[in-house]
C-alpha positions in Angstrom: 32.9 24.1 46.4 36.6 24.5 48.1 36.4 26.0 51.4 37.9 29.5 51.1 40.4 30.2 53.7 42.1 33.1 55.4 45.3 34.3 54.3 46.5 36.6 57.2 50.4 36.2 57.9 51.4 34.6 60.7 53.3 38.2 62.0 50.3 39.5 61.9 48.7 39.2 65.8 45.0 38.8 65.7 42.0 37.2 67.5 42.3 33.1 67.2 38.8 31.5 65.8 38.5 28.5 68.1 36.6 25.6 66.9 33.2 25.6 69.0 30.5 22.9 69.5 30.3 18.9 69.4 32.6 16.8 67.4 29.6 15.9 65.3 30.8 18.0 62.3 29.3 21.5 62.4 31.7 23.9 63.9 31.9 27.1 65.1 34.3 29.3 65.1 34.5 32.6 67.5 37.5 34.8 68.3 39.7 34.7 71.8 42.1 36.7 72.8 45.5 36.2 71.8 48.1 35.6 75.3 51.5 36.9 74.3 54.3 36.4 76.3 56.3 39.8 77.5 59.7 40.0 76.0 62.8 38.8 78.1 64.6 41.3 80.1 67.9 40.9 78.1 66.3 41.1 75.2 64.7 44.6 75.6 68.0 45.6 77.4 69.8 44.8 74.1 67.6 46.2 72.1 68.2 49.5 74.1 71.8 49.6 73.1 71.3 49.0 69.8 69.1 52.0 69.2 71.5 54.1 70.4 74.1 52.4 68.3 71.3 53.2 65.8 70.9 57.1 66.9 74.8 57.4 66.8 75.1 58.0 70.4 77.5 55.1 70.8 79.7 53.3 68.4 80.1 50.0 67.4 82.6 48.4 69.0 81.0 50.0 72.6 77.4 48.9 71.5 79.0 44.7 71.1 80.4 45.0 74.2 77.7 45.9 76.2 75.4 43.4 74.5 77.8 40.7 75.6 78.0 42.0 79.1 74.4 41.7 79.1 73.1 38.2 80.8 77.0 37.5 81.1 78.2 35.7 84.2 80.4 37.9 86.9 83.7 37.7 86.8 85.4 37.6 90.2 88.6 39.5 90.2 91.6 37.2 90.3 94.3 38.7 93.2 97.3 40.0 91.9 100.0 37.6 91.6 102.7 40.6 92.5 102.8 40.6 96.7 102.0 44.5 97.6 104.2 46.0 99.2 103.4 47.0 102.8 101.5 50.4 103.8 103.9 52.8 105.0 103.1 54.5 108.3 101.4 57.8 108.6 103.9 60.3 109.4 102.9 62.1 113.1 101.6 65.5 112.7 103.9 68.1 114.2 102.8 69.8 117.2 102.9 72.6 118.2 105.7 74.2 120.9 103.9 75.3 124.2 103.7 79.1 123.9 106.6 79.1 126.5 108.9 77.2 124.5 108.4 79.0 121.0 111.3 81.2 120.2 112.1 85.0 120.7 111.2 86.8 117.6 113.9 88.5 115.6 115.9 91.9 116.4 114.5 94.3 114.4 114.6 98.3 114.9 111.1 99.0 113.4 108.3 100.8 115.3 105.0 102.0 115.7 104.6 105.6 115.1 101.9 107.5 117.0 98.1 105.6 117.3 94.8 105.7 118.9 93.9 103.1 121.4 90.3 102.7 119.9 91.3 99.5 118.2 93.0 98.2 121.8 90.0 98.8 123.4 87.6 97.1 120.5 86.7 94.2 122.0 85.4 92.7 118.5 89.0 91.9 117.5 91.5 89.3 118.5 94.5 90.2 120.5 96.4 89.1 117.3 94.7 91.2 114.8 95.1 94.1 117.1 99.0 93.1 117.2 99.0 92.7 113.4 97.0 96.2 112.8 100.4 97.9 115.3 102.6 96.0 112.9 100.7 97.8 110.1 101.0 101.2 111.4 105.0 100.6 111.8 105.0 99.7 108.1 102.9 102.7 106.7 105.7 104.8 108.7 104.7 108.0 108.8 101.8 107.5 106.1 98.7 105.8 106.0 99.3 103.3 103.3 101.5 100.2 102.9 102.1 97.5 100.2 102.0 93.7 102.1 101.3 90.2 100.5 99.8 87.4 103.1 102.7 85.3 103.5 105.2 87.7 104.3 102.4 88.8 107.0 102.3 85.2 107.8 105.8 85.3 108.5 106.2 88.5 110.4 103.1 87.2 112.5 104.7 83.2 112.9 101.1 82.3 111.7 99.5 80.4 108.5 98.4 82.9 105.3 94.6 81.6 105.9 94.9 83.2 109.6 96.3 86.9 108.3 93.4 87.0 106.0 90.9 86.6 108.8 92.9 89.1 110.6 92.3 91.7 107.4 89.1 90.3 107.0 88.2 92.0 110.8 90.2 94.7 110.7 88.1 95.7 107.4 85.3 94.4 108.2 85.3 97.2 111.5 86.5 99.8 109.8 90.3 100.4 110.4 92.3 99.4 107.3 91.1 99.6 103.6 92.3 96.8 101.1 93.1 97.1 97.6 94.7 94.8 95.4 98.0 95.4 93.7 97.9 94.2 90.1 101.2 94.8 87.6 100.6 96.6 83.9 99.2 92.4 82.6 97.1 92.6 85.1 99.1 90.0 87.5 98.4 90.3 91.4 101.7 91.6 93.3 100.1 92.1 96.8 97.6 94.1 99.0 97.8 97.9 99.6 96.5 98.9 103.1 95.7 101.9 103.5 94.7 103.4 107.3 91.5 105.0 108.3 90.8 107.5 111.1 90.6 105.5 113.8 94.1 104.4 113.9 96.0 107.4 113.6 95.6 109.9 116.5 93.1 112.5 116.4 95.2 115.8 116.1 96.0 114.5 112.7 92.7 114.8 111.6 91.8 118.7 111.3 88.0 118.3 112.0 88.9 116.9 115.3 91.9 118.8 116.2 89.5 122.1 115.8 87.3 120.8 117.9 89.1 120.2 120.7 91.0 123.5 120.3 87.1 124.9 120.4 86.3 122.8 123.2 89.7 124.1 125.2 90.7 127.7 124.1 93.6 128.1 126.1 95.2 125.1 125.0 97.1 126.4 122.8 99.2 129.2 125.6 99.7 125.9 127.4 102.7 125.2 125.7 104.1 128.2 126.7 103.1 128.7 130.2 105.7 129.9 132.7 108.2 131.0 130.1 106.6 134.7 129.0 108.2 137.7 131.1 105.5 140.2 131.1 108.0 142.8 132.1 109.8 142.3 128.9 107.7 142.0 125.4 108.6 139.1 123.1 111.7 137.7 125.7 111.1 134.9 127.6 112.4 134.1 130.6 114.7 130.7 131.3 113.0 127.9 133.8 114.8 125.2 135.6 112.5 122.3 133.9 114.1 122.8 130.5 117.7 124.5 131.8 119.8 123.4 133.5 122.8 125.2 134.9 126.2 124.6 133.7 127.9 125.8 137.0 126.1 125.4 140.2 128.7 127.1 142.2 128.0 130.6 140.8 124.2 130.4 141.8 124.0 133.3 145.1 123.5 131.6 148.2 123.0 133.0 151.5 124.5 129.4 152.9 128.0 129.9 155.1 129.8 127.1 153.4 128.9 129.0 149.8 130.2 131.9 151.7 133.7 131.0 152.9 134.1 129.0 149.7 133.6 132.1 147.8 136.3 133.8 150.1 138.7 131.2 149.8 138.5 131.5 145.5 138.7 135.6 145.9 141.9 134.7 147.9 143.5 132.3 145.3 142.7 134.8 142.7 144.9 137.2 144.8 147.9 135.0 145.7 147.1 134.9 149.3 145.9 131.4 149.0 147.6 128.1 148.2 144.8 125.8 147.3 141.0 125.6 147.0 139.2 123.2 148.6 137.4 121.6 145.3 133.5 121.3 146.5 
């Protein structure tokens, strides 16, 4: 009777029957484990590009050339032929002039209308952003508001655009100027609108506190007018020499001799009796 024999495929991994026993003709067979070797590196990297040639996440042409990068040899970059042309030398940075040396700034007839010193006196600004905020005022006139863009600031100030907005940035940040921005009708930015607060303008512009130092001082108000009102005449006041001043000196009365005699010489001229008069 033929010995009937298994017909697994050879793709098919299995246990291995081993021949056990003596060479004396009765065998045995019993299973071992079957050692597979683990796949080559390049091998499972290829197969990595391919499935995602296979997914459609690369095409082609990419997934060929990767696999024949793969295991490849480096190439060492060949040097350029062509002789490179020589680096050209950084060009110094420009210092700055001493503050000396810098120039005078331009004529100009603009100035500040009236302001509080409460921003002079912050010591939580710079000595620049106080100058800028003075500048400010002398733009807004005699309003509160002004239309500005940073670099004509910049200019004005002889300092960069970044450095005006940290000068706006502190004078809003402490309360003394309000920013808006100034957009067109398509919505373009044209500049900044400052607009003034309280504490820069002086306080009898504000009502609230020009009542309350009229409350605190009543007779402030008759100040104005002290020295002027003749109580001897209702509703006429009387002339002072701090705001007059006479136009002829010589016909003040004097009790002086040389006043005297000069007035008797000019009573003489008028008469004819005298030739000259002795010009004082």
């Amino acid at each position: 009777m033929t010995e009937e024999h298994s017909r697994t495929p050879w793709s098919v991994r299995g246990p291995i029957l081993a021949p056990d026993g003596g060479s004396d003709g009765t065998r045995t067979y019993g299973p071992e484990a079957a050692l597979a070797e683990a796949p080559h590196p390049d091998f499972l990297a290829r197969a990595a590009i391919w499935r995602e040639h296979r997914a459609g996440l690369i095409s082609l042409a990419e997934a060929r050339r990767r696999s024949s990068l793969i295991g490849a040899a480096p190439v060492a970059r060949q040097a350029s032929s062509r002789p490179q042309a020589p680096a050209l030398p950084k060009a110094p940075r420009p210092r700055a002039l001493a503050r000396h040396k810098r120039p005078a700034p331009q004529e100009s007839r603009q100035y500040a209308q009236s302001m509080a010193t409460t921003a002079a006196r912050d010591d939580r600004l710079t000595p620049n952003a106080k100058a800028f905020l003075q500048v400010l005022r002398a733009r807004c006139g005699k309003g509160r508001q002004t239309t500005i863009t940073k670099g004509t600031a910049a200019n004005i100030m002889a300092r960069s655009p970044r450095t005006i907005r940290r000068y706006l940035a502190d004078l809003v940040r402490f309360g003394y100027i309000e920013l808006r921005i100034r957009v067109n009708a398509r919505g373009l930015h044209l500049g900044l609108t400052v607009t003034l607060t309280d504490l820069v303008t002086p306080f009898y512009e504000d009502m609230r506190q020009l009542g309350r130092w009229l409350a605190e001082a009543p007779e402030a108000g008759a100040r104005r007018f002290a020295g002027l009102i003749d109580p001897a005449r209702a509703g006429v006041t009387s002339a002072t020499p701090r705001n007059q001043v006479p136009m002829n000196p010589s016909l003040h009365v004097s009790d002086h001799p040389v006043i005297e005699a000069f007035k008797g010489l000019k009573r003489l001229w008028r008469e004819g009796k005298a030739s000259a008069v002795p010009v004082m």
